[in-house]
C-alpha positions as CSV (number, residue, x, y, z in Angstrom):
1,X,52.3,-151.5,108.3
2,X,50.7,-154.8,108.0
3,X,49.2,-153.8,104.5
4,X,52.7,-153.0,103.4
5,X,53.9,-156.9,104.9
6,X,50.8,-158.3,102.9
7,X,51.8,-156.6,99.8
8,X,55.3,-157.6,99.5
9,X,54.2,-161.3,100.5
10,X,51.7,-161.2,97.7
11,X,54.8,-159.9,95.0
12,X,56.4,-162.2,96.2
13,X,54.2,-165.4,95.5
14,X,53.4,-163.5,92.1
15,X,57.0,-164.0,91.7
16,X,57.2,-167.5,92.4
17,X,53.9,-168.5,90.0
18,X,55.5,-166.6,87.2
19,X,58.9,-168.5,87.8
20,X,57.0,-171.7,87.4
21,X,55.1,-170.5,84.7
22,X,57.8,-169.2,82.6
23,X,57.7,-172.4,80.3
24,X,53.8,-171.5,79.1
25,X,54.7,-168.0,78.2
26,X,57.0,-165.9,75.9
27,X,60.1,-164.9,77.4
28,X,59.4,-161.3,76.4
29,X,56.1,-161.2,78.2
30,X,57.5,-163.1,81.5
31,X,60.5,-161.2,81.2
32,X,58.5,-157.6,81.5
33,X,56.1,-159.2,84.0
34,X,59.0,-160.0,85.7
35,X,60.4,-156.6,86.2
36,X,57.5,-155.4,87.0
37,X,56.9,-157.0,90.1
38,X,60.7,-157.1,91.1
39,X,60.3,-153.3,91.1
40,X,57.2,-152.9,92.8
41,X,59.3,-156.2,95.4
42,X,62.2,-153.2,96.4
43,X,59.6,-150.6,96.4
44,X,57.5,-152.3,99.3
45,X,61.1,-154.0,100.5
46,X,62.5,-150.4,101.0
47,X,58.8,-149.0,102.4
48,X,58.5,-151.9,105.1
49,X,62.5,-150.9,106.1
50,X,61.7,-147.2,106.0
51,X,58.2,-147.7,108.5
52,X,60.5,-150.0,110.8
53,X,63.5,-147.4,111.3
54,X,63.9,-145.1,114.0
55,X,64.8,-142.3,111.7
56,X,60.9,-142.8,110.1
57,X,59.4,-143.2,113.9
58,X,61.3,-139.7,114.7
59,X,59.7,-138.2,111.6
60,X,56.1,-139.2,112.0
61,X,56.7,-138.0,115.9
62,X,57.6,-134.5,114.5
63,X,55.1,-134.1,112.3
64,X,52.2,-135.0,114.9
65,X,54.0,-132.4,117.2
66,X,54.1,-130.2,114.3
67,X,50.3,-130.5,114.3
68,X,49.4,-130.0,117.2
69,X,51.8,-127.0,117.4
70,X,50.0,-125.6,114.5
71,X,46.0,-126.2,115.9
């Protein structure tokens, strides 16, 4: 889980460098750069939610029980 808190902590100062940046760059290159890393912001955003739920803690419960139940 902590990887998952690094990553999006790392987007998001990627984020803030390209924002001051934007002046020494084309806008069509920052802007693509740009949506790049805002997608791959929600996809760790919605991960680090997901592995914090209690819906995901059930799941991961069930499937160790499920292994078990199957060795």
């Amino acid at each position: 889980m902590s990887q998952t808190c690094a990553d999006f902590q790392f987007m998001e100062l990627m984020l803030e460098q390209i924002e001051k940046t934007k002046s020494s760059q084309s806008d069509k290159q920052l802007s693509t750069a740009v949506d790049s890393l805002e997608d791959a912001r929600k996809e760790l955003q919605f991960k680090l939610q997901m592995g914090q739920s209690p819906v995901w803690t059930n799941i991961l419960q069930l499937n160790d029980f499920l292994d078990k139940a199957t060795a």
